[in-house]
N, C-alpha and C positions, 0 to 999 in steps of 0.2 A: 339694724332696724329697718323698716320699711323705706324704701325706696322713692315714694311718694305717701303725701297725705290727704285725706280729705275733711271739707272743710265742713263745721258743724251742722250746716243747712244741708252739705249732701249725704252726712251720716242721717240725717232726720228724713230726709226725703226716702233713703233707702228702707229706713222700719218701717216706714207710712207705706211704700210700698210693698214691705214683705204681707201686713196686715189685708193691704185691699186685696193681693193674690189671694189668701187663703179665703178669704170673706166671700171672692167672686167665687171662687172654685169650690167652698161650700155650698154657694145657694145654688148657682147653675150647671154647676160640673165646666164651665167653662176657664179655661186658662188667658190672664190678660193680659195683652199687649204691653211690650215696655215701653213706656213715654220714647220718642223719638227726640223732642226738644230738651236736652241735658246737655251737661258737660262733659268734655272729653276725658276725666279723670274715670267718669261711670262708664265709659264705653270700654274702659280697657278691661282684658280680661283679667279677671283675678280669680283665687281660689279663694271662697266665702261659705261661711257655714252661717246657718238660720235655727235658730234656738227661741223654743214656745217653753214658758214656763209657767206654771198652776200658780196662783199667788190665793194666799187664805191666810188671814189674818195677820198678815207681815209677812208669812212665810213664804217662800221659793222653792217650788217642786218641780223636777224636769217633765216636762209634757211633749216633748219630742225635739231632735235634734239632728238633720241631714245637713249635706251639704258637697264641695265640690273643695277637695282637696289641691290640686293643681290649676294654674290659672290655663281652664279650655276655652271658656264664653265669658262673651263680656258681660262685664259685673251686675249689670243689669237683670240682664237676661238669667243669671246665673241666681241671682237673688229670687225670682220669680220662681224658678225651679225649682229652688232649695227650701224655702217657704213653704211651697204645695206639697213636697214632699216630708216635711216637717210635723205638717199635720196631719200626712193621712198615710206615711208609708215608713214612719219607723215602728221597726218591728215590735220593739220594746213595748209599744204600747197598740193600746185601740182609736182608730182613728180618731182626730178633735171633730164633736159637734158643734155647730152654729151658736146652741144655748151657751158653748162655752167662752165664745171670744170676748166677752167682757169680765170674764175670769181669768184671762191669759194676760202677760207680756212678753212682747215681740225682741228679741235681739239681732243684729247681726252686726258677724266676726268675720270683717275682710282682711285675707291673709297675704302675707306674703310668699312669695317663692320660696318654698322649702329647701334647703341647704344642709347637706351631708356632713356630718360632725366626724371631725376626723382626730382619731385617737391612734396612739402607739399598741396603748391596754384598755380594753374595754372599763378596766379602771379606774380610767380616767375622764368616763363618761359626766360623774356629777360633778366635777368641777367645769365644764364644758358649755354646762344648761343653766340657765340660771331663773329659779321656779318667780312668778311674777314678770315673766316676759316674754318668755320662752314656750311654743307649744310641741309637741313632739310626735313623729310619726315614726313607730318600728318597724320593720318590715324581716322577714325572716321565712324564707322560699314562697309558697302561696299565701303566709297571712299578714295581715296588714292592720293595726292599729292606731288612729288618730285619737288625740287628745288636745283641746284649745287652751291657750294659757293661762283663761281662766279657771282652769279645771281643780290644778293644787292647789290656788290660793281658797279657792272655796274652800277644797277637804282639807286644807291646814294643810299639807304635803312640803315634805325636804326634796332635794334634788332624786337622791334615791330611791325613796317611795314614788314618786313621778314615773321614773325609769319601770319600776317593778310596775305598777297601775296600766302602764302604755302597754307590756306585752301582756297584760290579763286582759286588755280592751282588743289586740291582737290573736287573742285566746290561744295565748303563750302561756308557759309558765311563767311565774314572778322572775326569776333571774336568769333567763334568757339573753337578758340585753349585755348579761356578762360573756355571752359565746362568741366568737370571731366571727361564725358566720350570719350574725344578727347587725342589720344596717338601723340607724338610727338618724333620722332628720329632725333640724329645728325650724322653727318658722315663727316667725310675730304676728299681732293681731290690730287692727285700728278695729276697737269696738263701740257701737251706739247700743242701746237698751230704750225701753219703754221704762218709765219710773211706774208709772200704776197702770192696766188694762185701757190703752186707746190715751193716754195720756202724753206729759210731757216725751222729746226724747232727748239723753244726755249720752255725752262721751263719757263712755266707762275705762276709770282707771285702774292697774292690777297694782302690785306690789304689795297684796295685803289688807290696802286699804278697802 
């Protein structure tokens, strides 16, 4: 599990500023400043991804989703990036309008150090992972596919569909992650969410719940 945690004020502080990046860098095209007066657990670098989602009538639709897999810049900084890029540079979709930010909720998934899972048989890979805590990154010569831990428990996914889902996000085949020369890392997540657009923010639990 992660190595350090953070504490409920500084998960809320981190949404509150994923939202104001994207907010400012909608209206002005200007990218803003990370606070300087924080704590030193925000300063360390970490690998954190930034997830916008369409909320319409209860429901939760992905509205874009970047981020910074390896911890390069600190968490900060890294947040501010992943935000702006969030809204206006995954490809998947058409960049977020201004009209839309009170139709969105803000998440962000501060990761840990990803860690190389080491098997005898690639085999042995689903006993290895375990879906609801575990996010996974394949990697298999140039392609490279990331998935955050909350990803199975959304789609209902066992260990195994996990494994197949990470090399289709990898634009692998589904059973790739059974070949020798397919690397597979796990990582954890401390995540906060927006409960409603501009709203409360809560530590999100996985396991299903």
């Amino acid at each position: 599990m992660a190595t350090f945690d953070l504490s409920d004020k500084e998960g809320q502080f981190l949404v509150k500023l994923a939202r104001q990046a994207v907010e400012e860098y909608l209206k002005n095209r200007k990218r803003i400043d990370a606070p300087k007066d924080i704590s030193e657990e925000l300063r360390i670098p970490c690998g954190v991804f930034v997830t916008i989602n369409g909320v319409e009538n209860g429901e939760k639709e992905l509205r874009g989703c970047i981020g910074y897999p390896y911890p390069t810049d600190p968490l900060v900084e890294a947040v501010v990036s992943s935000a702006i890029s969030a809204a206006t540079q995954d490809p998947r979709f058409c960049p977020l309008a201004s009209k839309e930010l009170d139709k969105v909720v803000f998440e962000v998934s501060v990761l840990t150090p990803p860690q190389v899972v080491k098997v005898k048989n690639p085999r042995e890979y689903p006993t290895k992972i375990k879906v609801g805590q575990d996010g996974l990154i394949v990697e298999r010569g140039m392609f490279k596919g990331l998935l955050l831990p909350q990803v199975p428990v959304e789609w209902n996914w066992d260990e195994e569909e996990f494994l197949c889902q990470s090399c289709v996000k990898a634009g692998l085949p589904p059973d790739n992650w059974l070949l020798p020369e397919t690397r597979v890392c796990k990582f954890q997540a401390i995540i906060f969410e927006e409960e409603t657009p501009k709203g409360e923010v809560k530590r999100k639990g996985l396991g299903g719940k």
